[in-house]
C-alpha positions as CSV (number, residue, x, y, z in Angstrom):
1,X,-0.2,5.4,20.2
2,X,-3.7,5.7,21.9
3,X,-4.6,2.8,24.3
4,X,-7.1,0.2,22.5
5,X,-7.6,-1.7,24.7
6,X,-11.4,-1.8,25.9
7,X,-13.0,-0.9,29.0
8,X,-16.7,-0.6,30.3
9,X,-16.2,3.3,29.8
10,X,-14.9,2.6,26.3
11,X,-16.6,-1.2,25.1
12,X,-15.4,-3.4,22.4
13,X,-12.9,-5.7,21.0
14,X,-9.0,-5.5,20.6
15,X,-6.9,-8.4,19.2
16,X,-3.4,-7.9,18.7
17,X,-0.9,-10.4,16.9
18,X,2.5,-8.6,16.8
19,X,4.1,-11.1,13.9
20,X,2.8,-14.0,11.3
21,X,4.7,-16.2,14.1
22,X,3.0,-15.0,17.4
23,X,-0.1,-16.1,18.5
24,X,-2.8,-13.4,18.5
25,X,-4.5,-12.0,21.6
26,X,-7.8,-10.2,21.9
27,X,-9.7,-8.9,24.7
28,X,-13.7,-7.7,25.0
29,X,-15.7,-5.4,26.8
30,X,-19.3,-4.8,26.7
31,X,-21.1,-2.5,28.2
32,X,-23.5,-5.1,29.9
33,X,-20.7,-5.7,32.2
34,X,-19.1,-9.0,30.3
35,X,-15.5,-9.6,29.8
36,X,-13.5,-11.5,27.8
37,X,-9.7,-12.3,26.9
38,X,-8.3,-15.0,24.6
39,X,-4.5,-16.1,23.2
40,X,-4.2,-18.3,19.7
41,X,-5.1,-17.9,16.5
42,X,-8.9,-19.9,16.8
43,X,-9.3,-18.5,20.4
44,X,-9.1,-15.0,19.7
45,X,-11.6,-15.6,16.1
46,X,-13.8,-17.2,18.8
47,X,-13.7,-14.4,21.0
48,X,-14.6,-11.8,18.2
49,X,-17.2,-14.1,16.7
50,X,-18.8,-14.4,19.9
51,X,-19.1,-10.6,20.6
52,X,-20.2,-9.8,17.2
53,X,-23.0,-12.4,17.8
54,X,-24.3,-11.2,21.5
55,X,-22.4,-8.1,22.8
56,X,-21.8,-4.5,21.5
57,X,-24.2,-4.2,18.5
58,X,-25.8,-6.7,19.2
59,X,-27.3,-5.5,22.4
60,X,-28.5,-2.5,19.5
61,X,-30.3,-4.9,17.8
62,X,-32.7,-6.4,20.1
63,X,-33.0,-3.8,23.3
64,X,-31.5,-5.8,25.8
């Protein structure tokens, strides 16, 4: 299997949660340069609500 997990060469999000009875984990790259990782269940939907909102696309939408 490929590595997922993102870098500034390769930006986004990758959240992982191996069983219904592990907690997930997610990390985030943008290519502005921010980083992100996160473990539980609400932390990681945090993490991938908050780069949806102001990284990656985002940055599409208004030019910065």
């Amino acid at each position: 299997m490929a590595d997922l997990t993102p870098t500034p060469d390769r930006p986004g999000v990758h959240v992982s949660k191996p069983s219904p009875n592990a907690p997930a984990t997610g990390s985030a790259v943008c290519h502005c340069g921010a980083s992100a990782t996160a473990t539980g269940d609400s932390q990681v939907r945090a993490l991938v609500e908050g780069y949806a909102a102001n990284h990656g696309a985002a940055h599409n939408r208004t030019g910065r």
